[in-house]
N, C-alpha and C positions, 0 to 999 in steps of 0.2 A: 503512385509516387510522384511528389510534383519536381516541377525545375522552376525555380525562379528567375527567368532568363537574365541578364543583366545587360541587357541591349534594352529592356524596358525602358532604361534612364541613360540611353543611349551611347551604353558601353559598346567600344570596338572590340570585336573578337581577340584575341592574344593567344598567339600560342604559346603557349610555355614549357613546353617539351624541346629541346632543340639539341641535336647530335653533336658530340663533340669532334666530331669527325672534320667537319669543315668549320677551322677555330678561326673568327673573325677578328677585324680590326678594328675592335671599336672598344676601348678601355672602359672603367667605370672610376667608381669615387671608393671609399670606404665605410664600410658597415656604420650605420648609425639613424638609422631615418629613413635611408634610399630603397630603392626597391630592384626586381631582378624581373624578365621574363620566363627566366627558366632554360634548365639545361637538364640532359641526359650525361651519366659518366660514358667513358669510351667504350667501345665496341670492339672488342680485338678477335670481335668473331667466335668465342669459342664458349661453346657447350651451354648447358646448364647452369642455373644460378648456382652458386656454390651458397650451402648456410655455415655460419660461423665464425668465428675470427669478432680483433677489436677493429672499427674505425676508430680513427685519430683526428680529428680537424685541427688544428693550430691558425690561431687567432692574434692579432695584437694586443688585444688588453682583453680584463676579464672585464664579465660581464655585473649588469649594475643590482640583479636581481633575482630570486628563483620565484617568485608568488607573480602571477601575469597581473592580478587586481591592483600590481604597487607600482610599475614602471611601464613606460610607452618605448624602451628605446628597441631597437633590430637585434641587436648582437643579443639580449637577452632573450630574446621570443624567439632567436634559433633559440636556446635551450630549450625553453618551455615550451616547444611546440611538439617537443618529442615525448614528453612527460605528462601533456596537456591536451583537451580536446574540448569541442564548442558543438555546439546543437546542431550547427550547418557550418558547411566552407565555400571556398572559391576551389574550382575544376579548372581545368586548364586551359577553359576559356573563357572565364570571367563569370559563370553561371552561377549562381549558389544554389549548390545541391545539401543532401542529408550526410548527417554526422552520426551524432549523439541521438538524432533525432530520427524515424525514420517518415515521417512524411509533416509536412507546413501548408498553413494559408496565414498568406496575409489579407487581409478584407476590411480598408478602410481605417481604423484605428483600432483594427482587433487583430492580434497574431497569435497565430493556435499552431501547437506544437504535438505530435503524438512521439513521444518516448520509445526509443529500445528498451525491451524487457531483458535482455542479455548482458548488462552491464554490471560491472563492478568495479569502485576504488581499487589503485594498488593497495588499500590499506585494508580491503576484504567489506567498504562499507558499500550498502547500495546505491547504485547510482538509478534516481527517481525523479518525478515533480517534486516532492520535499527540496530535494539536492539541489534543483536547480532551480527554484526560490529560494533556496539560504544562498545558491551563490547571488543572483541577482540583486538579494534584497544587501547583502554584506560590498557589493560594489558604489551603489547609490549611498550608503551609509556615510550623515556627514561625518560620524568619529576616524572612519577608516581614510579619511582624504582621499579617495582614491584616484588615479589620474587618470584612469579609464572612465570616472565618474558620468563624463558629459556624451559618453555611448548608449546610457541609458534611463536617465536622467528625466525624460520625458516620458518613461512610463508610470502610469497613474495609479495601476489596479494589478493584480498579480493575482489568478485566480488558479489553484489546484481544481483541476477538471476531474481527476482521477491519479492514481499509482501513476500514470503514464501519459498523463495528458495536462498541459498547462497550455493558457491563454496569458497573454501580455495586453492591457489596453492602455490605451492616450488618451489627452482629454483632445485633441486632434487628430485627424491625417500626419502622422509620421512617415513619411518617406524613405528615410536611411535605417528604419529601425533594423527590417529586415538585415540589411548590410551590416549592421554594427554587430550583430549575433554571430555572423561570419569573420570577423577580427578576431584577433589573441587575446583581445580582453575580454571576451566572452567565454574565456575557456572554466572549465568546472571542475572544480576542489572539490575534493572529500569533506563532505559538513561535520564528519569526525575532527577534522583538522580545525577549519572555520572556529567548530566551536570553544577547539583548543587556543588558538589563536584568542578570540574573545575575550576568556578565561582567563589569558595571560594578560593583557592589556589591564582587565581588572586589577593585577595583583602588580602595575606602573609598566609593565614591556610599551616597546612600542609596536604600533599592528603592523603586523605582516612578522612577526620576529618567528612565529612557531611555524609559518608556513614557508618561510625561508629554509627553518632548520628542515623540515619532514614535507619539502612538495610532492602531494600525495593527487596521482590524477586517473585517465581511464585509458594513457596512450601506451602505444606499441613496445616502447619502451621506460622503466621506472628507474627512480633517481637511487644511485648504489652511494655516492660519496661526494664530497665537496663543498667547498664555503663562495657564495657569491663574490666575491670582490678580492678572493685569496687563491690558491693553487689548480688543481686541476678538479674539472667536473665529469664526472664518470656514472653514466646509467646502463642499466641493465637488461637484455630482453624482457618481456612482459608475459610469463609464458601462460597467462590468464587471461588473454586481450580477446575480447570478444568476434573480431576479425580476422583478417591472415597475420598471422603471426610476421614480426621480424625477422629477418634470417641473421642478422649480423648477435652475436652473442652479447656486446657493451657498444658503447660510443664515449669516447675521450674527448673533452675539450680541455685541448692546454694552453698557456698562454705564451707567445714568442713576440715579445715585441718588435724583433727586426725583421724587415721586411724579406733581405735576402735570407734570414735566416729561415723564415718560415718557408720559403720557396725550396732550398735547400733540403730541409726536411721531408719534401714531397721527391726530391732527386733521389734521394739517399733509400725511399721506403719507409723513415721512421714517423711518418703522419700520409694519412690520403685523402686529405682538401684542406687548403691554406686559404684561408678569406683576409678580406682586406688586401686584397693585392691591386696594384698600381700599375698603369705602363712600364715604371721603369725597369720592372722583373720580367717582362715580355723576353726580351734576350736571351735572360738566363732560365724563363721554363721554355722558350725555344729548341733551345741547345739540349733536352733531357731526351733521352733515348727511352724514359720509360716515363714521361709526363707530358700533359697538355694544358692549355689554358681554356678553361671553360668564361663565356659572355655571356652574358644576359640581359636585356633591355628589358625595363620595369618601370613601375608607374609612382617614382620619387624624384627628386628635386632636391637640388645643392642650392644653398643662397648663405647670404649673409647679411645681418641682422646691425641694430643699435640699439641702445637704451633707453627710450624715448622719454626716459624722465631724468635722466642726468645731463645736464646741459654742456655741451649746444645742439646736443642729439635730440633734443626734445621741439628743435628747431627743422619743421622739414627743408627748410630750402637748404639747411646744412646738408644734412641726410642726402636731399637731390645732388648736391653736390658731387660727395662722395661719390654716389654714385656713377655720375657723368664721368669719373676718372677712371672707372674699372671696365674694363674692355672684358664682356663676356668672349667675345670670339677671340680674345689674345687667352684666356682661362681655358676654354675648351680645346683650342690649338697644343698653346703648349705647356698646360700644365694637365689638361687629359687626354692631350697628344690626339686627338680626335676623333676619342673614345666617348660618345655623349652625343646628346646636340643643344644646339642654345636654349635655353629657356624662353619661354614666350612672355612666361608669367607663372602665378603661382601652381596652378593645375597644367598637369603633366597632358599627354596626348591617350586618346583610350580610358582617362577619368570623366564620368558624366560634369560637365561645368569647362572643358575645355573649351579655351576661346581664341583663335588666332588671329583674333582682326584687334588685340587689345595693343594700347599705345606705351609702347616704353620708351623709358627713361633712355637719349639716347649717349653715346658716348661722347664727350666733347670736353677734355679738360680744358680746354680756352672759356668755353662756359663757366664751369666749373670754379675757375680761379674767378670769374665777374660774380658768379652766385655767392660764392662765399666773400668775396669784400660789399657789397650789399649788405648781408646779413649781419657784416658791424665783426665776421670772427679772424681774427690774424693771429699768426704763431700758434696754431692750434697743434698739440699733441695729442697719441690718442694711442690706446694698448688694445686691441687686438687677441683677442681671448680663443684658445680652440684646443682639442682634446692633442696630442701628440701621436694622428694619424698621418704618413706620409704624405699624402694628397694633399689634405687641409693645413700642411705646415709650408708646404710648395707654393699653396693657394694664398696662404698669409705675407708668406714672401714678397709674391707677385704683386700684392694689394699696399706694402711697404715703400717698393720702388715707383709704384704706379700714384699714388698719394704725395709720395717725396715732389713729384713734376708738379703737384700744384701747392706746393708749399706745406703741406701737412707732414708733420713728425710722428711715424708710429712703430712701433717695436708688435714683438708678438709673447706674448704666454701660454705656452705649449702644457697642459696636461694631461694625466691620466683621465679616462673617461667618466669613471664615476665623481672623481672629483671635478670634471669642468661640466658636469650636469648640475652638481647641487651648487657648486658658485652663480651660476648662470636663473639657474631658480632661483636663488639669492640676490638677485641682481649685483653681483658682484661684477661687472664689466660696466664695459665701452662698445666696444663693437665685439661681433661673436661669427664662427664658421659654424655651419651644422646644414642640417641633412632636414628633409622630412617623406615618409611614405605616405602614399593617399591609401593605404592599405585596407580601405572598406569598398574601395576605387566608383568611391561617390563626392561630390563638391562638398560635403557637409565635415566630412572628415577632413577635406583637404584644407580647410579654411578654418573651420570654427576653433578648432585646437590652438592656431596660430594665432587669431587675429580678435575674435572674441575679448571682451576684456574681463569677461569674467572666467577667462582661460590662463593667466595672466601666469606666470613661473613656471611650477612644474609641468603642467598641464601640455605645455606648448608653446605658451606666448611670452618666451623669455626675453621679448623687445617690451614688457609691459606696455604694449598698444592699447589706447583708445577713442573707439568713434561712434560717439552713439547710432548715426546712420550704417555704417559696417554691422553694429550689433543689430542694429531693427531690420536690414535685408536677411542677416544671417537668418535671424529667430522665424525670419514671415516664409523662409525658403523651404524649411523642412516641414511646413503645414502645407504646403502648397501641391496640390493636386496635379495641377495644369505641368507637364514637363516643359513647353515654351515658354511659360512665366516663371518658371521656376531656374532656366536655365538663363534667363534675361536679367533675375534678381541676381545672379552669383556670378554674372557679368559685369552687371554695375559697382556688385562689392569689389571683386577685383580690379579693376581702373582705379577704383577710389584709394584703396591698397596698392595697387605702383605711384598713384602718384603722389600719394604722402610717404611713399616708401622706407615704413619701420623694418624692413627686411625687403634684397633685392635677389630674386633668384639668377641665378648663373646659368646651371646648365639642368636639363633630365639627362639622369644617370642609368648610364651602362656600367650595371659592376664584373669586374675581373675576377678568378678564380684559379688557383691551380690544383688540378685533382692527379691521384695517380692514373694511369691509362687502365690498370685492371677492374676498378670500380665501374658498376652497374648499376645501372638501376637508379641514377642518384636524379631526382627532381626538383630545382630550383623556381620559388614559386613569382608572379608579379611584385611581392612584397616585400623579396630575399628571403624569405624562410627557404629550409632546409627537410627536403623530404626522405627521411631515410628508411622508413618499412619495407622498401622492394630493394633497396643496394646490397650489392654480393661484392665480396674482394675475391676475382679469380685466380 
């Protein structure tokens, strides 16, 4: 059985089991991008796992999606991670081990997979090498646009070895391919659905409509009810899971947009994990006699962004501007209360491409105010776009007052999540607040999604950036064999990236949580997923 260690590409070990017992002081941001190192629920010491009962999570906004092949954002792929499974994953120390799969090589530009023979769809179909070329070949598919597209995009050849054996080849050395297999976007549909899905598109749907309606997968848990973007979403044990079963009977996700509300909810017992939580609920899950705040430090990244084709954003020395006027460490202080740490750059600490000798943009509105009369801009306004997450509305605030000192007028647009994702794919902004996870926790992911320009809207790159030299170090990085050169190339792309800076990072994010003290079992992964096969309510 192999291990792919992830120290190859010189990942930091991470632990991501971490006791709730000793609840730290370090806040995070909100679900959307960011990532987690991982937490255990409470320990109140007693007994045996108990099987049964609903978990509840309570969320702020719903989520944008149930088909993993249609959306990249977090708060979705918690759901689909429970309903969903991939060939291989990340272990809780950044290893990718076996899934779906039970043994891999990768060798050069060939990745060979040997299959479980013990699998089935919840929908009773086989899960095979057929299955997981229909899923592969339906992600690369240009009709299906998919946003996960550029995970695997670089494969050339898709060859059924056998019932239980497939090889993936490149027409190069692929570096991340491994990795990208271990993402949510790699997770594997029922090609019963697939095909349904196809079918319907034939007859004008738009794709992804039937695997929305009927997400049919191979996890611990199956999807019992709900509409992505409407009410509550509720699944079901899996009492056919080829593994240890569940022990929790459903899992609820509801939607509570207010913050104290959903904290509230975890006091009271009627939910037991509130995500999206913020500093300023620390107090009030303090004060809970029968609640705690679960941290987790993870390998995402808070920044904010511009439109680099609507002007004057299309202007970097504008953009540098801006910049120089927002004090990360006034952002990390007090609007994540010191919950985080600064941002270096766009790659987090423990992602292979980490680079801490890169040169940032420093803070200097006296600069700032000379950079922008240069550039010929006065009386500039400017609208400030972001989802209606407490954090990111705090952080827009902050960014209002901070702009005002060098003469810039800007207000904010607060919405719902699905709808400030497809504006923002639409280039419907000015400037934008959002998140990103390196959640392959390789430079390839961290970067090409964002900054590529043929990543450009949904994909990631909702600054519609483009640099041909950023796109030719991207493309030469993932062929590249040599890890010193390879990690020299997505050094150079990033300096080149702060200092044209179509998006400037803030902070790596520590996210907050508040769970009830009887939960067990619960494991929070680098990425913010959500592992609930071992939680018990005792």
């Amino acid at each position: 059985m192999k291990r792919f260690k992830g120290s190859l590409y010189g990942l930091a070990a991470l632990s991501l089991a971490v006791g709730l017992a000793a609840c730290s002081s370090e806040p995070g941001d909100d679900n959307n991008g960011g990532g987690t190192d991982g937490g255990n629920g409470g320990d109140n010491g007693g007994g045996e796992a108990a099987e049964g009962g609903d978990f509840v999570m309570v969320a702020q906004g719903h989520i944008s999606g149930l088909d993993p092949h249609q959306v990249n954002d977090v708060p979705s792929g918690q759901i689909q991670e429970q309903i969903y499974e991939g060939l291989v994953k990340f272990d809780e120390e950044l290893n990718i081990v076996e899934s779906l799969a039970e043994d891999f090589e990768a060798d050069g530009n060939r990745l060979w997979f040997k299959l479980r023979e013990d699998v089935t769809f919840h929908d009773g179909e086989a899960f095979n090498a057929e299955a997981v070329k229909a899923n592969i070949e339906r992600i690369i598919d240009p009709d299906i646009n998919s946003q996960r597209a550029f995970l695997f995009e670089d494969i050339s050849e898709i060859n059924v070895i056998g019932d239980y054996e497939i090889e993936f080849l490149t027409e190069e050395v692929y570096a991340p391919l491994i990795f990208s297999f271990a993402h949510g976007g790699g997770f594997m549909i029922s090609p019963a659905v697939i095909a349904e899905d196809y079918e319907a598109m034939e007859g004008g749907a738009e794709p992804y409509t039937v695997v929305n309606e009927k997400p049919m997968g191979t996890g611990y848990f199956k999807y019992q009810s709900g509409v992505a973007g409407s009410g509550d979403i509720v699944m079901e044990r899996n009492e056919d899971y080829w593994g240890d079963n569940a022990l929790l009977d459903t899992v609820t996700f509801k939607v509570v947009p207010d913050l104290s509300t959903r904290v509230a909810e975890i006091e009271r017992g009627d939910a037991h994990l509130a995500l999206g939580v913020d500093s300023t609920a620390i107090p009030q899950i303090d004060a809970m006699p029968d609640g705690e705040l679960l941290q987790t430090e993870g390998i995402s990244a808070s920044y904010y962004g511009f439109n680099t084709t609507v002007e004057p954003f299309d202007n970097p020395d504008v953009r540098r501007a801006i910049a120089m006027a927002i004090d990360n460490e006034s952002i990390l202080n007090n609007i994540m209360d010191g919950y985080g740490r600064a941002a270096q750059g766009p790659i987090p600490p423990s992602v292979f491409g980490y680079d801490d000798s890169l040169e940032t943009i420093p803070y200097d509105p006296e600069a700032a105010r000379e950079l922008l009369a240069d550039a010929g801009v006065e009386d500039l306004s400017v609208e400030i776009r972001t989802n209606d997450s407490d954090t990111r509305v705090r952080m827009a605030n902050y960014m209002i007052a901070a702009l005002e000192d060098i003469g810039v007028s800007a207000t904010i647009n607060a919405s719902d999540f699905p709808t400030y994702l497809e504006d923002t794919a639409n280039g419907n902004h000015e400037m934008y607040i959002l998140g990103w996870s390196s959640a392959t926790a390789d430079a390839d992911y961290a970067l090409a999604p964002l900054f590529h320009s043929e990543s450009s809207a949904a994909s990631g790159n909702r600054s519609f950036y483009s640099n041909e030299e950023v796109d030719s170090l991207l493309e030469a990085a993932v062929v590249e064999a040599d890890e010193n050169t390879r990690l020299q190339m997505y050094s150079d792309a990033q300096q080149i990236i702060m200092d044209e800076a179509p998006m400037v990072f803030t902070t790596y994010t520590d996210y907050l949580k508040a769970v009830r003290s009887e939960v067990e079992g619960l494991v929070i992964t680098a990425s913010d997923g959500i592992e609930l096969q071992g939680v018990s309510i005792q």
